[in-house]
C-alpha positions in Angstrom: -171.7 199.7 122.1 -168.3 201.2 122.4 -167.0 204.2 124.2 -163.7 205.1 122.7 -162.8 208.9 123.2 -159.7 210.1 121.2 -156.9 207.8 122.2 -152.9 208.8 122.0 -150.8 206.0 120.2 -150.0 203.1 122.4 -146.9 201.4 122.2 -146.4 197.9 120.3 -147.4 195.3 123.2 -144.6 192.3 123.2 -145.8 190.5 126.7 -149.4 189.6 127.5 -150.8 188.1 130.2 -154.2 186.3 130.5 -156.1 185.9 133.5 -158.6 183.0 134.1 -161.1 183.2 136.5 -162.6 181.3 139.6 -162.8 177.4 139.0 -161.1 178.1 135.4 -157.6 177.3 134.1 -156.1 178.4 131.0 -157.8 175.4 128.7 -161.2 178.2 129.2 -162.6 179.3 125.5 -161.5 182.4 125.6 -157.9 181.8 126.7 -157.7 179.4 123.8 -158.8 181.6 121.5 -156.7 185.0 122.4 -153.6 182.2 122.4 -154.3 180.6 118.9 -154.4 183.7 117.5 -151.4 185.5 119.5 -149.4 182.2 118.4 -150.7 182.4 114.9 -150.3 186.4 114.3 -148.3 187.8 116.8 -145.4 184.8 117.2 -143.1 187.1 118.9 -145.6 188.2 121.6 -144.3 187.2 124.9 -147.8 185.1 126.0 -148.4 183.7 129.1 -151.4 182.2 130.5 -150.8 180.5 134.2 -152.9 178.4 136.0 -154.1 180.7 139.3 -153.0 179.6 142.9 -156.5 179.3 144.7 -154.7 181.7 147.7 -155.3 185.1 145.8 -152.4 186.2 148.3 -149.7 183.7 146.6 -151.6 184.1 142.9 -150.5 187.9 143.2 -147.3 187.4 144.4 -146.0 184.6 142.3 -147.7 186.6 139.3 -145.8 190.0 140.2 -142.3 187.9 140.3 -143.2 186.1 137.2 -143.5 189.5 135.2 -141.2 191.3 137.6 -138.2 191.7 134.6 -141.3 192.5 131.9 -141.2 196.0 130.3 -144.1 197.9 131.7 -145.0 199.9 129.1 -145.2 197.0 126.2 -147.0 194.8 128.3 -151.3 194.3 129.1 -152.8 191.8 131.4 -155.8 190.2 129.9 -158.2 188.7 132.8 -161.5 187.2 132.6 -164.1 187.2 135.8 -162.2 186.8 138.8 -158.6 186.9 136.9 -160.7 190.5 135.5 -160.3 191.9 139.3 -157.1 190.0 139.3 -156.1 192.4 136.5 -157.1 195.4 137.0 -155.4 194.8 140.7 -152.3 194.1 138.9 -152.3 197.2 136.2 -152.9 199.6 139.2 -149.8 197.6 140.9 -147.3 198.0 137.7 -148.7 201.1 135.6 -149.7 198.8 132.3 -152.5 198.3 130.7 -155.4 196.0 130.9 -158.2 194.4 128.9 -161.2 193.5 131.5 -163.9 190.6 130.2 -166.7 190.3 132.3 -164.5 191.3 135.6 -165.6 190.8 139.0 -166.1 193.9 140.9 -166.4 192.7 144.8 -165.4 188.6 144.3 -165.0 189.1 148.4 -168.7 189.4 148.5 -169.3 187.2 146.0 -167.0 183.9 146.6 -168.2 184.1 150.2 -170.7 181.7 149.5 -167.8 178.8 147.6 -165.8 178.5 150.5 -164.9 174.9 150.6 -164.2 172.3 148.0 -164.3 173.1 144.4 -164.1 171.3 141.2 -162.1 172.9 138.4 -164.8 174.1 135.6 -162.5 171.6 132.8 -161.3 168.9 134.8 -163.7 168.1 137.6 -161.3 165.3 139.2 -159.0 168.6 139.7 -160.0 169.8 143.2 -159.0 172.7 145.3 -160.1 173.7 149.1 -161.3 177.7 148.7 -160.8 178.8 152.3 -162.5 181.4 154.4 -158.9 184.0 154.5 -159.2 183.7 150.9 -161.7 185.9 150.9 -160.2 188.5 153.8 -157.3 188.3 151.2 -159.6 189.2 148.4 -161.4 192.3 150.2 -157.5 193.8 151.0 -157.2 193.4 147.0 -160.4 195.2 146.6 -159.2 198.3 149.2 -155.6 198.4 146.8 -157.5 198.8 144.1 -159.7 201.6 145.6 -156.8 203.1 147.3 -154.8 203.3 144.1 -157.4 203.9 141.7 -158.2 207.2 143.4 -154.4 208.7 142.5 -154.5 207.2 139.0 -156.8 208.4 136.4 -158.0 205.9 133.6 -157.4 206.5 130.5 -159.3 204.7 127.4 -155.5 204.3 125.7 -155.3 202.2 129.1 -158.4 200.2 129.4 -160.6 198.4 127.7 -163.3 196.0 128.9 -166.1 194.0 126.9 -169.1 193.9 129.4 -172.2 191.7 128.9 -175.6 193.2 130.6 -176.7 190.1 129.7 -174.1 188.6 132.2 -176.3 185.8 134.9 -173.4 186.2 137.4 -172.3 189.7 137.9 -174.2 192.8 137.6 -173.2 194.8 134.7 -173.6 198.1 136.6 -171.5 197.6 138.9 -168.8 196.2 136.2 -169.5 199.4 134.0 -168.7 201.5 137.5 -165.2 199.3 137.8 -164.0 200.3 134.6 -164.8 203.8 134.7 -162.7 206.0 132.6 -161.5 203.1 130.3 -163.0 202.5 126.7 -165.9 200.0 127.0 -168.0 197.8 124.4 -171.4 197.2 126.0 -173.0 194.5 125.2 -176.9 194.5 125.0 -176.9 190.7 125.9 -174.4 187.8 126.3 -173.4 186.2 128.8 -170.9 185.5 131.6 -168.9 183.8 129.4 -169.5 185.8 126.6 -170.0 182.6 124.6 -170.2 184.9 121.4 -166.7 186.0 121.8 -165.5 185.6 118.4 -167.7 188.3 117.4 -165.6 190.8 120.1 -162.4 189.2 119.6 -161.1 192.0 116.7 -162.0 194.9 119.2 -159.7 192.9 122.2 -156.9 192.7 119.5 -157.7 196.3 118.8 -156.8 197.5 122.2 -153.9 195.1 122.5 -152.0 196.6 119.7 -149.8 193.7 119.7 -146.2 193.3 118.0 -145.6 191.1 115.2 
């Protein structure tokens, strides 16, 4: 199901960033597919798609330099999961617009339980140590977001986010809550990893209104 109330014209996106999410990298299915077909329809579509410090502290702040001389208005952040919050943190931050998959709503309550040493979901000889301020650093993300959400208003033109009910790590309730105000597509099952993306793809590339 989507929810897409009349929507004013949206300017022609030329820089899109995609965020992975906890214990992913950008070789995740989804990333791969949004960047075959950027590179193979939309070649002059600024695309980036970094591999995420495990400090969320340095991921923001290396991410906010890395876009820092990015035109606002023609650009969307793309995040998956944890890059999801990472996102919508980062669209509050800079005034652009974001496409949420599956976004984490409260990873500080979540991630609690992975502090230690992780394996990377596509490489498992690539380790990181997830350590217990990571997830003080998370909760301060979660009160930006709260703080600024409550002064911006969210428009469908300026959100969009595919959400699986049938999602085994987050609740899709709580997701639905997150994205409040945006345009959603519900989806009566799925997954986490919405391993039947190919079907949704058309409606992210919808949203993203992307150059040529």
């Amino acid at each position: 199901m989507t929810t897409s109330p009349h929507q004013r014209p949206a300017p022609r996106t030329t820089h899109l960033l995609y965020l992975h999410g906890f214990r992913s990298s950008p070789q995740s299915m989804k990333a791969q597919k949004v960047a075959a077909r950027v590179a193979a329809h939309h070649p002059g579509v600024t695309w980036s798609c970094p591999q995420l410090l495990p400090s969320p502290h340095a991921a923001m702040t290396l991410l906010q330099q890395s876009v820092q001389d990015w035109p606002k208005a023609q650009m969307v952040v793309v995040g998956s999961s944890l890059g999801g919050f990472y996102a919508r943190w980062l669209s509050l931050r800079l005034g652009c617009r974001t496409g949420l998959l599956n976004p984490a709503v409260f990873p500080a309550r979540d991630l609690a339980k992975y502090i230690g040493e992780q394996t990377s979901w596509h490489n498992p000889s690539d380790t990181f140590h997830f350590r217990p301020e990571f997830v003080e650093q998370l909760r301060l993300l979660e009160a930006d977001i709260d703080r600024e959400s409550s002064r911006q208003a969210t428009a469908p033109n300026d959100l969009f986010a595919i959400i699986a009910k049938g999602d085994e790590v987050l609740d899709w309730r709580e997701m639905q809550t997150f994205c409040q105000g945006g345009a959603l597509r519900l989806l009566p099952g799925s997954d986490h990893a919405i391993s039947d993306f190919d079907e949704h793809i058309d409606a992210l590339f919808d949203f993203l209104q992307l150059a040529g």
